[in-house]
PDBQT receptor file of N, H, CA, C and O in Angstrom, charges set to zero:
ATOM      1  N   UNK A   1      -4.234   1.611  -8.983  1.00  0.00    +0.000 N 
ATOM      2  CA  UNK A   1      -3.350   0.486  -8.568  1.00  0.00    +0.000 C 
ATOM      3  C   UNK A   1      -3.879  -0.184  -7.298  1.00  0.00    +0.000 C 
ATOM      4  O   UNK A   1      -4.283   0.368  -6.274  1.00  0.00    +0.000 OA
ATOM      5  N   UNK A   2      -3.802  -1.360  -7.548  1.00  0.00    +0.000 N 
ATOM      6  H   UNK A   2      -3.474  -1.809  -8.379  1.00  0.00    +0.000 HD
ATOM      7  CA  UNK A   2      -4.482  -2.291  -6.061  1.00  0.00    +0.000 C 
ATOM      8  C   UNK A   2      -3.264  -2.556  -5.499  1.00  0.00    +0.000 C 
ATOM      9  O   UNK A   2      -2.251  -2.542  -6.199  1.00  0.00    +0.000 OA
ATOM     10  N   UNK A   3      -3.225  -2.812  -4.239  1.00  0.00    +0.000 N 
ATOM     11  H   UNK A   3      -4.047  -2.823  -3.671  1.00  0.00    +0.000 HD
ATOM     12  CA  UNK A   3      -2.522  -2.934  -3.167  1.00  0.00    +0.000 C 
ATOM     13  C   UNK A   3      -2.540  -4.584  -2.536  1.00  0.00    +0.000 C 
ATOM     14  O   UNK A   3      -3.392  -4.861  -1.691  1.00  0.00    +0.000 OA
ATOM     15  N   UNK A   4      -1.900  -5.270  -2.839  1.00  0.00    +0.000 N 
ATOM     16  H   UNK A   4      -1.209  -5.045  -3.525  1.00  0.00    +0.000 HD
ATOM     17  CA  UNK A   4      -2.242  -6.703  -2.945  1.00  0.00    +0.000 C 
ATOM     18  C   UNK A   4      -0.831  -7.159  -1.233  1.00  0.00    +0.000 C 
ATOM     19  O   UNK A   4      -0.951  -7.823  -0.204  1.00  0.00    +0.000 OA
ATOM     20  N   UNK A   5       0.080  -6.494  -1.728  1.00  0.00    +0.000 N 
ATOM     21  H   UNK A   5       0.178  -5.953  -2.564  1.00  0.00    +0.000 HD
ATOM     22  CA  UNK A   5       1.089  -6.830  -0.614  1.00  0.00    +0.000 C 
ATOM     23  C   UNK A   5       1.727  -5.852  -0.129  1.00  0.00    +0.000 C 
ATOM     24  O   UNK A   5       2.350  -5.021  -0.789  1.00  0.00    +0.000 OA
ATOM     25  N   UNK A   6       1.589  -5.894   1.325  1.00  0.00    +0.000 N 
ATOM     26  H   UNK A   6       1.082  -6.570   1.861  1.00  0.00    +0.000 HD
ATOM     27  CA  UNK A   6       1.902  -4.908   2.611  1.00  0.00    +0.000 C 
ATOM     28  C   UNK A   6       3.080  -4.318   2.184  1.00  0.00    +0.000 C 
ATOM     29  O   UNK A   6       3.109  -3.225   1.618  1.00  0.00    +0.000 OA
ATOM     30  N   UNK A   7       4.132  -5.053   2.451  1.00  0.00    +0.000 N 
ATOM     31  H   UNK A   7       4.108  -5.941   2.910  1.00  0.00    +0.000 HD
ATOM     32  CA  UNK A   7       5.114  -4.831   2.516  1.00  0.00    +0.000 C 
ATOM     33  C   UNK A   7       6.263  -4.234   0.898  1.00  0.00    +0.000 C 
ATOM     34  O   UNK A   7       7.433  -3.859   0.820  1.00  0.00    +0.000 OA
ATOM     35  N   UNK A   8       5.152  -4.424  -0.138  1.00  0.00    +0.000 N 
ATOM     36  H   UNK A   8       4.202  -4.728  -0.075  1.00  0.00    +0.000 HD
ATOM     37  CA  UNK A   8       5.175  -3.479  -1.501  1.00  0.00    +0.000 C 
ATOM     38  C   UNK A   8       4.577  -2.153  -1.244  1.00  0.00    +0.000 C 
ATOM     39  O   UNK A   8       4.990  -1.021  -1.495  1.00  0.00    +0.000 OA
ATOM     40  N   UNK A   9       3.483  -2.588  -0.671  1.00  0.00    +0.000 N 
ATOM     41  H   UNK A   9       3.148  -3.508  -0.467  1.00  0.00    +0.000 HD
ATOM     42  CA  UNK A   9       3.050  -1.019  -0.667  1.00  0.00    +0.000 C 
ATOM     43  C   UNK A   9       4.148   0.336   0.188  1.00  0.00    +0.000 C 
ATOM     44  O   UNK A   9       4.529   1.477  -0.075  1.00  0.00    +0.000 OA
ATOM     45  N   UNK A  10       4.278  -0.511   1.132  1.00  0.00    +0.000 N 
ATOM     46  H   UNK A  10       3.968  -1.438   1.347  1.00  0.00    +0.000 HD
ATOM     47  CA  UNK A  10       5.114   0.346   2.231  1.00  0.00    +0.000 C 
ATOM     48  C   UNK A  10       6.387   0.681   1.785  1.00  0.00    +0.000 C 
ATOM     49  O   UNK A  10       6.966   1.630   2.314  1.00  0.00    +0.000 OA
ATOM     50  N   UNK A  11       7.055  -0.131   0.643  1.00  0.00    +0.000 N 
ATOM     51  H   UNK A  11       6.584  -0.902   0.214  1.00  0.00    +0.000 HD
ATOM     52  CA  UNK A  11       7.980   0.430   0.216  1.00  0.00    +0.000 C 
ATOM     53  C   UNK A  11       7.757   1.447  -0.606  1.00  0.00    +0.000 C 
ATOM     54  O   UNK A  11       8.582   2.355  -0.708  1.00  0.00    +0.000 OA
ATOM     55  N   UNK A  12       6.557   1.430  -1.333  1.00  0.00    +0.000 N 
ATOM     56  H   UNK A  12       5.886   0.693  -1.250  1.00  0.00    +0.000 HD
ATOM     57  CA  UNK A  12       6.496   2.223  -2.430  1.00  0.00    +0.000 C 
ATOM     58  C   UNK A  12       5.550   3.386  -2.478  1.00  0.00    +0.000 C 
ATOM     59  O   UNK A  12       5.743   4.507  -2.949  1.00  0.00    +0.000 OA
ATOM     60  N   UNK A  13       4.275   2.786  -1.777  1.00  0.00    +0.000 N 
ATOM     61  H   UNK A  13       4.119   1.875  -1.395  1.00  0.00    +0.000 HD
ATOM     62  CA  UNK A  13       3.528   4.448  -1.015  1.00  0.00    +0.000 C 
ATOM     63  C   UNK A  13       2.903   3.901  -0.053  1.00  0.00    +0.000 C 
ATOM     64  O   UNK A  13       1.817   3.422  -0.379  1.00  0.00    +0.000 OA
ATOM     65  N   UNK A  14       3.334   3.748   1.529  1.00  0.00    +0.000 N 
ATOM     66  H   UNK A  14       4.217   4.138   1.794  1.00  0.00    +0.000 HD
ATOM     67  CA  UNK A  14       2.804   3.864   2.281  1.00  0.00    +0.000 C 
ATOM     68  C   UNK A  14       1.900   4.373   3.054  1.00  0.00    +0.000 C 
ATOM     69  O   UNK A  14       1.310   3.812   3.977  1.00  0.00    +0.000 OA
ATOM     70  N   UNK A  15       1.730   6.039   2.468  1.00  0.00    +0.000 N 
ATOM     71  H   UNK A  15       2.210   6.495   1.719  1.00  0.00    +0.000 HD
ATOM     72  CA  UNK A  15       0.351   6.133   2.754  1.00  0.00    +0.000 C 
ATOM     73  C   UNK A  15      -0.707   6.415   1.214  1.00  0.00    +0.000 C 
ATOM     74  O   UNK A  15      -1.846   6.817   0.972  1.00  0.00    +0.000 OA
ATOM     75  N   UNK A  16       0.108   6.079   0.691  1.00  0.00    +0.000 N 
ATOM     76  H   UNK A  16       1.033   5.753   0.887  1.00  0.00    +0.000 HD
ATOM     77  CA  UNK A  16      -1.174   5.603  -0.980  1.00  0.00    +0.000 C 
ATOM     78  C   UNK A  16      -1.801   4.462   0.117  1.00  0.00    +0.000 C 
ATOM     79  O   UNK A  16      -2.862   4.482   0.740  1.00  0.00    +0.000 OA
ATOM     80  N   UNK A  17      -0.960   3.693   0.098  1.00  0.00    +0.000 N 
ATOM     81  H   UNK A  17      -0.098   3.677  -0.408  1.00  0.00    +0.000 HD
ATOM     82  CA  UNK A  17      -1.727   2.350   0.285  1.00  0.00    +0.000 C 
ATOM     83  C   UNK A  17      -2.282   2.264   1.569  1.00  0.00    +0.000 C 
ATOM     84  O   UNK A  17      -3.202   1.487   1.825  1.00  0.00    +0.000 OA
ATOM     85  N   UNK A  18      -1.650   3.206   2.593  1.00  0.00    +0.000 N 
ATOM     86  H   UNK A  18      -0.903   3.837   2.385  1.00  0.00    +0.000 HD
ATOM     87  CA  UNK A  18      -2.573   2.715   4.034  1.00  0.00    +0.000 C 
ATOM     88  C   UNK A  18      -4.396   3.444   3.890  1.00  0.00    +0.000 C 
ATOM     89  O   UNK A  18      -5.214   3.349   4.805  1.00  0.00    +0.000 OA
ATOM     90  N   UNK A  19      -4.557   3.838   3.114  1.00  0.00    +0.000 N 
ATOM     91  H   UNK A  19      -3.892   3.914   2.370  1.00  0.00    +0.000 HD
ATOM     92  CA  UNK A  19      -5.400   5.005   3.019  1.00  0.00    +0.000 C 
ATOM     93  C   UNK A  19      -6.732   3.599   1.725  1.00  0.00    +0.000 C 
ATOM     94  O   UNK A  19      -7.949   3.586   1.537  1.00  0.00    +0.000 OA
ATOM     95  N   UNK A  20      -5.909   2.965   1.349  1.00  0.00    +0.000 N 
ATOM     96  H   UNK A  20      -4.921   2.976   1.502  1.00  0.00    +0.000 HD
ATOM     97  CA  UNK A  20      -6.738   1.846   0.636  1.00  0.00    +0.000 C 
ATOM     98  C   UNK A  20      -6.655   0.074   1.199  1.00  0.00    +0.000 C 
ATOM     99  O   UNK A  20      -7.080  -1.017   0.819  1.00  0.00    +0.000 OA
ATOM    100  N   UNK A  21      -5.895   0.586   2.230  1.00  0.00    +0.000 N 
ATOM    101  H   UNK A  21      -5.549   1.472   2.539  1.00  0.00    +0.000 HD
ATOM    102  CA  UNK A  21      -4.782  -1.107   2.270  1.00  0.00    +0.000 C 
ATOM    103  C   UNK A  21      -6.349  -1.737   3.011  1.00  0.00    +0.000 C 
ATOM    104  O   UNK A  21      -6.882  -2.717   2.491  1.00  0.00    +0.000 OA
ATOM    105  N   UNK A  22      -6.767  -1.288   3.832  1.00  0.00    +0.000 N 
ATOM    106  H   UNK A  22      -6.333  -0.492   4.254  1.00  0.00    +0.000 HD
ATOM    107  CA  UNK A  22      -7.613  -1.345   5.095  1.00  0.00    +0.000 C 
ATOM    108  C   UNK A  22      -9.254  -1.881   4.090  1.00  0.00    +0.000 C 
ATOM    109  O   UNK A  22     -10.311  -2.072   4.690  1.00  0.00    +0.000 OA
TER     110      UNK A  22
């Protein structure tokens, strides 16, 4: 799963996504 918007990710896996967001 791509990580397109911050504030989706953070609701939904914040650190799934901080770990790819970057």
């Amino acid at each position: 799963m791509k990580c397109e918007r911050l504030l989706f990710c953070y609701q939904m896996t914040f650190s799934h996504c901080d770990s790819r967001a970057q």
